[in-house]
C-alpha positions in Angstrom: 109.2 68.1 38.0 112.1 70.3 36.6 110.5 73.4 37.9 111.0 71.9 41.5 114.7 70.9 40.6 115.7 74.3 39.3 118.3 76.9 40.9 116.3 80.2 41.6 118.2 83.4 43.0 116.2 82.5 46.0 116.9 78.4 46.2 121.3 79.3 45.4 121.9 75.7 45.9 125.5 76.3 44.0 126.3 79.5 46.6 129.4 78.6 48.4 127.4 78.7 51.7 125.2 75.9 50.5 127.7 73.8 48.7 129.8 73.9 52.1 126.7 72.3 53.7 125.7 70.2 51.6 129.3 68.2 52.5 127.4 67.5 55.4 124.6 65.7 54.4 124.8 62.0 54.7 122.3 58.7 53.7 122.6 56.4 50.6 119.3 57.1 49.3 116.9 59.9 48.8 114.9 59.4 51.7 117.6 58.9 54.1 119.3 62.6 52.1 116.1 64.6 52.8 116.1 63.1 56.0 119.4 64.3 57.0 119.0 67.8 55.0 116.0 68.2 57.5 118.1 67.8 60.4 121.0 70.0 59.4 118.7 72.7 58.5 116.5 72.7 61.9 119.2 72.3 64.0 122.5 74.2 61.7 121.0 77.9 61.9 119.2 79.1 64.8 115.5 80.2 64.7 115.7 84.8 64.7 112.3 86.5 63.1 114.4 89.8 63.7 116.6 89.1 60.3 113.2 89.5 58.1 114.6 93.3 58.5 117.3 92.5 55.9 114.2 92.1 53.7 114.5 90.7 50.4 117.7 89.4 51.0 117.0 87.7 53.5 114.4 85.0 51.5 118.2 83.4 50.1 119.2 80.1 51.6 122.7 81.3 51.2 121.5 84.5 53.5 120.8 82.1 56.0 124.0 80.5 56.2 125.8 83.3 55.9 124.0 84.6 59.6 123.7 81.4 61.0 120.1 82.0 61.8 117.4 83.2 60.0 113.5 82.5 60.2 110.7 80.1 58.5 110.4 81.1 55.0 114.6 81.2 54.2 115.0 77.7 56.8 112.2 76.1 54.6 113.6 77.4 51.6 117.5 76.4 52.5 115.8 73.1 52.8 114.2 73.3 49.2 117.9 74.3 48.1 119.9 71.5 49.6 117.0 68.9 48.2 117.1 70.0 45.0 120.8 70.1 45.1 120.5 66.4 45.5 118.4 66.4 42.8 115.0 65.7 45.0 112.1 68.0 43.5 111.0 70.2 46.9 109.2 73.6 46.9 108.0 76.2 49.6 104.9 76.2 50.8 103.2 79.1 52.7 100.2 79.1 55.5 99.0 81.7 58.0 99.6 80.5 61.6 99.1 81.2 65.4 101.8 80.6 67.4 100.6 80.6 71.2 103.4 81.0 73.0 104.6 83.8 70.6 105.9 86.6 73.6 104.1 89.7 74.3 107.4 92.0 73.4 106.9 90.4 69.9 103.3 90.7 69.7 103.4 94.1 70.8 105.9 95.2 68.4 104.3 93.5 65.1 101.1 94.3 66.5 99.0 90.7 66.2 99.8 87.1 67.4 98.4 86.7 63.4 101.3 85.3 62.0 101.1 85.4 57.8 103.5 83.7 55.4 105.0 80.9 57.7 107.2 78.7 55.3 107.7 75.0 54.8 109.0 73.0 52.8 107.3 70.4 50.5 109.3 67.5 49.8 108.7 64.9 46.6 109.8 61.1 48.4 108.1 57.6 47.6 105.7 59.1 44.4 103.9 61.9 46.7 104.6 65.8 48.2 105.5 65.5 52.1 105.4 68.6 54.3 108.0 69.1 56.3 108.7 71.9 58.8 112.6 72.5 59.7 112.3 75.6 61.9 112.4 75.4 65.1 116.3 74.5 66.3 116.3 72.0 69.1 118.0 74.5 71.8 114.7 76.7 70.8 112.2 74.0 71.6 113.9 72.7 74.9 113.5 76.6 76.2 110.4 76.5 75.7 109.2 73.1 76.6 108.4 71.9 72.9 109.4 69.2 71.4 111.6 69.2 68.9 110.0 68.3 65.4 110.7 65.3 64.1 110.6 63.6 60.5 110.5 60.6 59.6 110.7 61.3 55.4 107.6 59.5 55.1 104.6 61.4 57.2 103.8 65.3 57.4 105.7 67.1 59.8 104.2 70.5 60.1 104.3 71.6 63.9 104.3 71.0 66.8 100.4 71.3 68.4 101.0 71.5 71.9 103.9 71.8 74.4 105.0 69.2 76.4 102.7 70.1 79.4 99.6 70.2 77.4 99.6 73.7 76.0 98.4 75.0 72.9 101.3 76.0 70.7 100.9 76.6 66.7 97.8 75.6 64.4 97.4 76.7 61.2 94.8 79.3 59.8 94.6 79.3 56.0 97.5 77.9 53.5 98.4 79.6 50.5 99.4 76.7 48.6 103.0 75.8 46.9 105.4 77.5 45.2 108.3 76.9 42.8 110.2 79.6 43.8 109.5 82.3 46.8 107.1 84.6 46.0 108.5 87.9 47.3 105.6 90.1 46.0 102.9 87.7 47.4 105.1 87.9 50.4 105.2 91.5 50.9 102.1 92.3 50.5 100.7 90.0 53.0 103.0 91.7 55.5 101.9 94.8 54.6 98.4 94.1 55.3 98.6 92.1 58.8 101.8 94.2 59.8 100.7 98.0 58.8 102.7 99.9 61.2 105.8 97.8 60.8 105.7 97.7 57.2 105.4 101.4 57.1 108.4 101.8 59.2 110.8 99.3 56.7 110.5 96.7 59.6 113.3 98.9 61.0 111.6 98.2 64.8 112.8 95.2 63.7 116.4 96.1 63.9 116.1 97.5 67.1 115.0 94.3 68.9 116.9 91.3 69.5 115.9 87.5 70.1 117.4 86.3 72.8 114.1 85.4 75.1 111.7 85.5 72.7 109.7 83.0 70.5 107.3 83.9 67.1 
């Protein structure tokens, strides 16, 4: 398990951003610490797809702390930090998704409503791996008539299936497995094939676009 308790450049658990909020996780045992970690995480930095334009960077749990919001793979992967700052073993894992409420203004600018490389995190509690998805801040889900994810440290928690009316919101296409670290290269070059134009440009549309009504 040491390879899922390890510092990476990516997982900085000793980064002052992630030591300040790891102060704030409570329980008095593991489960009740990845518990809480899951919490702070979905609900302490907003949900913004715009700051993959800060690129590699931007895969750094500190990096998402530092912006107060950031998207899947860094919020899964802050998560990873702060467990195995606790010493839980935890790892990102990766999986192709449709989100169907994803907005047109975001469609249109990446080009698909085929979402690759959305992050999770993998959790080691009671002697087996949970999944565990802390990405969607509360605020976020109440906008747009989703509940909120919820973990219980004991089941999956990957997403959320439908909206509260009855509406198809994410399922999940193909995974691409676990990883002890983030795997920028793998990464990249996913984006690069389902996000051509984008890619090409140095996600600098990106930049250009802010997140204040939309969803991806």
């Amino acid at each position: 398990m040491q390879e899922y308790l390890r510092e990476t450049r990516y997982f900085d658990f000793n980064s002052d951003q992630v030591r300040d909020l790891a102060m704030r996780v409570e329980g008095d045992n593991v489960k009740e610490i990845a518990i809480s970690i899951y919490y702070l995480v979905r609900d302490s930095i907003r949900y913004n797809p715009y700051i993959v334009r800060y690129g590699e960077e931007s895969f750094k749990a500190s990096h998402a702390l530092k912006k107060g919001e950031s998207y899947c793979i860094p919020k899964a992967g802050l998560m990873v930090a702060l467990c195995r700052k606790f010493g839980i073993p935890a790892r990102l894992g990766l999986a192709d998704v449709r989100n169907h409420l994803s907005s047109e203004k975001f469609i249109e600018m990446i080009g698909t409503d085929y979402f690759a490389m959305h992050g999770y995190a993998e959790v080691y509690l009671d002697d087996k791996w949970i999944k565990t998805t802390p990405v969607f801040n509360k605020e976020l889900c109440e906008k747009f008539n989703v509940e909120p994810l919820e973990w219980d440290g004991e089941t999956d928690a990957v997403f959320q299936e439908f909206t509260k009316d009855g509406k198809k919101h994410m399922e999940y296409l193909e995974e691409h497995g676990t990883f002890d670290d983030v795997p920028v290269e793998f990464i990249f070059e996913s984006f690069k094939k389902h996000y051509p134009k984008l890619a090409a440009a140095g996600f600098q549309a990106i930049a250009e676009n802010s997140f204040e009504t939309d969803i991806a």
